[in-house]
Biotite code that builds the C-alpha atoms (Angstrom):
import biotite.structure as struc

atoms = struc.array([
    struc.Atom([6.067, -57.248, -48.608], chain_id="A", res_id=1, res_name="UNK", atom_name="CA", element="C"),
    struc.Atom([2.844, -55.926, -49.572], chain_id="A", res_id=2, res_name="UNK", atom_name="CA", element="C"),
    struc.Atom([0.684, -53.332, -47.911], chain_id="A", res_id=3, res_name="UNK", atom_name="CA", element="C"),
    struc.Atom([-2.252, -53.751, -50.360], chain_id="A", res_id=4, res_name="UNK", atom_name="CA", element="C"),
    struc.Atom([-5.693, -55.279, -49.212], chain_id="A", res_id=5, res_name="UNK", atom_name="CA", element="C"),
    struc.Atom([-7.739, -57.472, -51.821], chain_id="A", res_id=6, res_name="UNK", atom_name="CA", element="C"),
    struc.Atom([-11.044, -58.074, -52.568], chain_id="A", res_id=7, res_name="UNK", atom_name="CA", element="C"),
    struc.Atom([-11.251, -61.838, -50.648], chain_id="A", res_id=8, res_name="UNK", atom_name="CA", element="C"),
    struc.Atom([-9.454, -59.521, -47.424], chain_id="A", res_id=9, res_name="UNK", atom_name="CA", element="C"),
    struc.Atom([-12.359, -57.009, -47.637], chain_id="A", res_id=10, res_name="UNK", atom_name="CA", element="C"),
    struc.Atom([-15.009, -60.011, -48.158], chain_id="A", res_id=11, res_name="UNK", atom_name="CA", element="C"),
    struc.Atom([-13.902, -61.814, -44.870], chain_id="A", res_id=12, res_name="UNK", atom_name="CA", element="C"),
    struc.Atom([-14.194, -58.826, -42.656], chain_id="A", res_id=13, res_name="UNK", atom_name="CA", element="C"),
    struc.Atom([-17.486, -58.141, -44.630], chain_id="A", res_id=14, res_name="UNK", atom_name="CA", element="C"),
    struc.Atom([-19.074, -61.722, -43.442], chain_id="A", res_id=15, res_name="UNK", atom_name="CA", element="C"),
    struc.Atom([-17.791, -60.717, -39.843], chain_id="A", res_id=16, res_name="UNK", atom_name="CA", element="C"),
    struc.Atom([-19.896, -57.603, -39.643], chain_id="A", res_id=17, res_name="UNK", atom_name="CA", element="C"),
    struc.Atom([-23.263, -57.339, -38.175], chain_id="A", res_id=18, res_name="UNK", atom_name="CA", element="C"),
    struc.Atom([-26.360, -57.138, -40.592], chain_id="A", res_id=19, res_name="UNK", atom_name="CA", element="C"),
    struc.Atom([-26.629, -53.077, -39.895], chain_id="A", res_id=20, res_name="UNK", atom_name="CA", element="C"),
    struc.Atom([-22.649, -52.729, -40.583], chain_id="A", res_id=21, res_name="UNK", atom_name="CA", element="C"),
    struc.Atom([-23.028, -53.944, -43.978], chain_id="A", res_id=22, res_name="UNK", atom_name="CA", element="C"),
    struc.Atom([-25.877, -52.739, -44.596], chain_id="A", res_id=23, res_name="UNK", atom_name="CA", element="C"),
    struc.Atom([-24.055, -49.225, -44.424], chain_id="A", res_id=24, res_name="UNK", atom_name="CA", element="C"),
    struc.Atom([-21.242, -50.580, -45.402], chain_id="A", res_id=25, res_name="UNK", atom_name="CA", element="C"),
    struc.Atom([-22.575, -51.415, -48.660], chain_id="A", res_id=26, res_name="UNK", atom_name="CA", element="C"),
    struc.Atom([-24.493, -48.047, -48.614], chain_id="A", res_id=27, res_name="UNK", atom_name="CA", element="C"),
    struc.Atom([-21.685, -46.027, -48.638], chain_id="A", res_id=28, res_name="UNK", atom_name="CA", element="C"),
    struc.Atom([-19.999, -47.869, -51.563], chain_id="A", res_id=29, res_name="UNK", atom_name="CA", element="C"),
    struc.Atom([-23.253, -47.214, -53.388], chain_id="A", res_id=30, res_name="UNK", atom_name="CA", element="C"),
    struc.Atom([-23.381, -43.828, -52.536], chain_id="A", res_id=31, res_name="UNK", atom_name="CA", element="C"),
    struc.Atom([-19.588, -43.011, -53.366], chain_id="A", res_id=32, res_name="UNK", atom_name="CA", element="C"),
    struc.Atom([-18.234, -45.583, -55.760], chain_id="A", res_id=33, res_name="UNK", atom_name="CA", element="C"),
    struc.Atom([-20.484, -44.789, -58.492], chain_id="A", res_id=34, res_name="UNK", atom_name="CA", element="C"),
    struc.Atom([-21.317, -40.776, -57.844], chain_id="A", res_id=35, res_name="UNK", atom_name="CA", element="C"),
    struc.Atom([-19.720, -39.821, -60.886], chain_id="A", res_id=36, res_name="UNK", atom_name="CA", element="C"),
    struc.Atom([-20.990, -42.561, -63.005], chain_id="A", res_id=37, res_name="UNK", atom_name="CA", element="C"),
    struc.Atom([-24.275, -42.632, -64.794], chain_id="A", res_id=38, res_name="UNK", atom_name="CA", element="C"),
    struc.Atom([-25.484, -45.710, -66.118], chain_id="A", res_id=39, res_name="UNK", atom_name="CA", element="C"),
    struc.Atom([-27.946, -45.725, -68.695], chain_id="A", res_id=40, res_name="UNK", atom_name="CA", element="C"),
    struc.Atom([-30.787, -48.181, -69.330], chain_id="A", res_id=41, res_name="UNK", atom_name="CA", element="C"),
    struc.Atom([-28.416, -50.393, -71.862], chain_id="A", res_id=42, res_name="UNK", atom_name="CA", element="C"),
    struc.Atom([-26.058, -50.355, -69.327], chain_id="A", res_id=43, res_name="UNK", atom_name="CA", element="C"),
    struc.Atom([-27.338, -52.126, -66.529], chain_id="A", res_id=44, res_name="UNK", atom_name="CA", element="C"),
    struc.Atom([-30.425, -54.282, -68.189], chain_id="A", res_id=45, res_name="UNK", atom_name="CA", element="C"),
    struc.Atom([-28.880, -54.652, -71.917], chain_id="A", res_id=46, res_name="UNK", atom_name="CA", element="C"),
    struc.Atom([-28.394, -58.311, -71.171], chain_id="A", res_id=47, res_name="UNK", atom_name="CA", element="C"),
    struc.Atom([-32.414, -58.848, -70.381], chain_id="A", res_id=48, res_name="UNK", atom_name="CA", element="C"),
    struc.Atom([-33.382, -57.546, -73.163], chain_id="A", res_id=49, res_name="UNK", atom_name="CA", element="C"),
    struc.Atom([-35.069, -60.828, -74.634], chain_id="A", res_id=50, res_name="UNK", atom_name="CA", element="C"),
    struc.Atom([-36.211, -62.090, -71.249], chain_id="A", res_id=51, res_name="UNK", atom_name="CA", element="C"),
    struc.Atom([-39.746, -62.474, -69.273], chain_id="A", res_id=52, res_name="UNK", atom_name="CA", element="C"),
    struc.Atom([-40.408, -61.279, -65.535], chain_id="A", res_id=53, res_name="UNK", atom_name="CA", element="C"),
    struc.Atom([-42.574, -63.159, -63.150], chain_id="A", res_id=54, res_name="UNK", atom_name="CA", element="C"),
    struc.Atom([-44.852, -60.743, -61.564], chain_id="A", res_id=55, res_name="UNK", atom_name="CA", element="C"),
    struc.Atom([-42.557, -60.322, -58.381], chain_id="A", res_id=56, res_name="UNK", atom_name="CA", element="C"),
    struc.Atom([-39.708, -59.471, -61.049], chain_id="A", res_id=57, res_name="UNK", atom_name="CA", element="C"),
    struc.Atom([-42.228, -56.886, -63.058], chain_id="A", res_id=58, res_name="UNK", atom_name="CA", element="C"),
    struc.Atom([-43.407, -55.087, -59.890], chain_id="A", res_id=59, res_name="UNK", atom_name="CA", element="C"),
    struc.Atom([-39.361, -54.722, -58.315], chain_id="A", res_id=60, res_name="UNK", atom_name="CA", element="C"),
    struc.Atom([-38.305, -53.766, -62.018], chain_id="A", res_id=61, res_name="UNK", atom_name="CA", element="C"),
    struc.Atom([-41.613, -51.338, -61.899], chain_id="A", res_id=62, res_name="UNK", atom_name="CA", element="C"),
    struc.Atom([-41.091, -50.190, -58.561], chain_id="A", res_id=63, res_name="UNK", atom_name="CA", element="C"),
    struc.Atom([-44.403, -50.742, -57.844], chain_id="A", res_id=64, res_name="UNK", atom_name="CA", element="C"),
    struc.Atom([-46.163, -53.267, -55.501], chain_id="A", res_id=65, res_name="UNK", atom_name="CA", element="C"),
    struc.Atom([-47.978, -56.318, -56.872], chain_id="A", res_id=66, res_name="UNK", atom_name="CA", element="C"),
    struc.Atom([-51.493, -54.904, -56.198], chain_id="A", res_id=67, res_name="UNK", atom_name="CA", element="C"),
    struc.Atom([-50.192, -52.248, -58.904], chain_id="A", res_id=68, res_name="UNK", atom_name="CA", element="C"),
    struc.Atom([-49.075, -54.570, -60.822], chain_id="A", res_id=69, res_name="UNK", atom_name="CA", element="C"),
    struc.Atom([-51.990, -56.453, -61.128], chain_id="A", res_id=70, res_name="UNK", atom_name="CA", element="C"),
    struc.Atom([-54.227, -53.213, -61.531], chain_id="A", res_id=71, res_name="UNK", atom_name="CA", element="C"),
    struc.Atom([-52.172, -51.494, -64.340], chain_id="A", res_id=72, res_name="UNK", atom_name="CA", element="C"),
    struc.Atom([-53.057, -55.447, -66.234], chain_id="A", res_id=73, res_name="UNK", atom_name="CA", element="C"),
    struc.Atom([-56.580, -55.115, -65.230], chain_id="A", res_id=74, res_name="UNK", atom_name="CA", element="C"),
    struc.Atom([-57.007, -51.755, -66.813], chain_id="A", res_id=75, res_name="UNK", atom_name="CA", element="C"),
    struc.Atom([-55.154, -52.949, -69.954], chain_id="A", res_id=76, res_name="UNK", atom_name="CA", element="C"),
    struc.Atom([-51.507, -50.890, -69.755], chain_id="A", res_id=77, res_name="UNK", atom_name="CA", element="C"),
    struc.Atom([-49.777, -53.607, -69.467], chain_id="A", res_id=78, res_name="UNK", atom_name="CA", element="C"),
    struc.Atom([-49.920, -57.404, -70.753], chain_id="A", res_id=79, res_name="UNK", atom_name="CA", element="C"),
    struc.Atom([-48.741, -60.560, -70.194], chain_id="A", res_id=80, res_name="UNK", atom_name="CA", element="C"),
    struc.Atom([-45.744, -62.051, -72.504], chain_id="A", res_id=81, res_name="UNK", atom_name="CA", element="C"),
    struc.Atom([-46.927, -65.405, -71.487], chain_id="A", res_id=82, res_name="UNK", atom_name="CA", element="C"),
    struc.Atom([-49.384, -66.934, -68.971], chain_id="A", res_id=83, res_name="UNK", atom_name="CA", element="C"),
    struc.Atom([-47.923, -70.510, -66.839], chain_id="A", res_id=84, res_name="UNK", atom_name="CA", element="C"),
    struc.Atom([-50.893, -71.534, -64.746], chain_id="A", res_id=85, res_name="UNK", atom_name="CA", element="C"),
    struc.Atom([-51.875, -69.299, -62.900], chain_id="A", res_id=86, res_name="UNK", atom_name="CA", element="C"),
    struc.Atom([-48.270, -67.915, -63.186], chain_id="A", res_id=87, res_name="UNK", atom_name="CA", element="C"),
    struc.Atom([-48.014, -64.253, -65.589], chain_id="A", res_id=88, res_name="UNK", atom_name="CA", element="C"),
    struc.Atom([-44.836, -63.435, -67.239], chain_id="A", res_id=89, res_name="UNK", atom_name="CA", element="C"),
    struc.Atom([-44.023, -59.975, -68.789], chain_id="A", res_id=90, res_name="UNK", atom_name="CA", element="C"),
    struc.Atom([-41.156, -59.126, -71.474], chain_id="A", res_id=91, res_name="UNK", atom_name="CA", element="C"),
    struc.Atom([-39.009, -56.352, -70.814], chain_id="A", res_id=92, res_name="UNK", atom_name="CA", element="C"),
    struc.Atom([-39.979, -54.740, -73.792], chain_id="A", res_id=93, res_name="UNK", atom_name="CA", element="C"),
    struc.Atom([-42.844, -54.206, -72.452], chain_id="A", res_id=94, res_name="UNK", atom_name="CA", element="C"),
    struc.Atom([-41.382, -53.294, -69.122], chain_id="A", res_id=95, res_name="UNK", atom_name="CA", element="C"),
    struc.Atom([-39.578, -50.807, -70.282], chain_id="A", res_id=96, res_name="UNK", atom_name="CA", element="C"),
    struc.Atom([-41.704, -48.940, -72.335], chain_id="A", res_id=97, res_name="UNK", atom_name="CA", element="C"),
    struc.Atom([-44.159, -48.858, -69.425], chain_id="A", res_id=98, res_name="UNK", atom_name="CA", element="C"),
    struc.Atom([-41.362, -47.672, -66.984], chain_id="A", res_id=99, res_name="UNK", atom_name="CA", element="C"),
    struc.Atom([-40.852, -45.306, -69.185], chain_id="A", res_id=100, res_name="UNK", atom_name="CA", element="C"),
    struc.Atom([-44.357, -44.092, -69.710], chain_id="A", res_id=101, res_name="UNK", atom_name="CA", element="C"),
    struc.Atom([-44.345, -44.023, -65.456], chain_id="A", res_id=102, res_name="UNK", atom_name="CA", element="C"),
    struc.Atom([-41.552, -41.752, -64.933], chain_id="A", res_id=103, res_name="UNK", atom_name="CA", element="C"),
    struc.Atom([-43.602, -38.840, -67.789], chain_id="A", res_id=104, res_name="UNK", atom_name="CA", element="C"),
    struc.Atom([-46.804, -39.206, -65.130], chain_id="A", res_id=105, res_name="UNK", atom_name="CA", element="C"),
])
């Protein structure tokens, strides 16, 4: 007999918490499970690398808000990959190198 818990055990008493358990529930494995671990760009958005953002996507990616977003095209820093309709898609590329440019400001 078995004393270890597994990941479907810990998912069912997950759905059974309330919306603020989880939410620190979740915190704390954010906060702990990955302390010693640093990620690098590559890491965690390697596989996007040839994709487009809608706007929403651009501005969470960003972490800016749309109005930003829609500023920083205005004045020209950064451009649209692709333009659906009314709809404005930005490559990663592009993303990036603007995040990038952000976090020296």
């Amino acid at each position: 007999m078995s004393n270890s818990i597994t990941a479907e055990d810990i998912y069912a008493q997950v759905k059974k918490m309330s919306s603020k358990e989880r939410i620190k529930f979740f915190s704390l494995i954010a906060i702990n499970a990955f302390k010693e671990t640093e990620y690098d760009h590559e890491q965690v958005f390697g596989h996007l690398r040839n994709e487009t953002f809608s706007a929403d996507e651009a501005a969470e990616y960003l972490e800016i808000s749309i109005p930003t977003l829609r500023r920083y095209v205005q004045a020209g820093k950064l451009k649209p990959s692709a333009i659906i309709g009314r709809s404005q898609l930005f490559s990663s590329s592009d993303l990036k190198l603007l995040k990038q440019q952000l976090g020296k400001e």
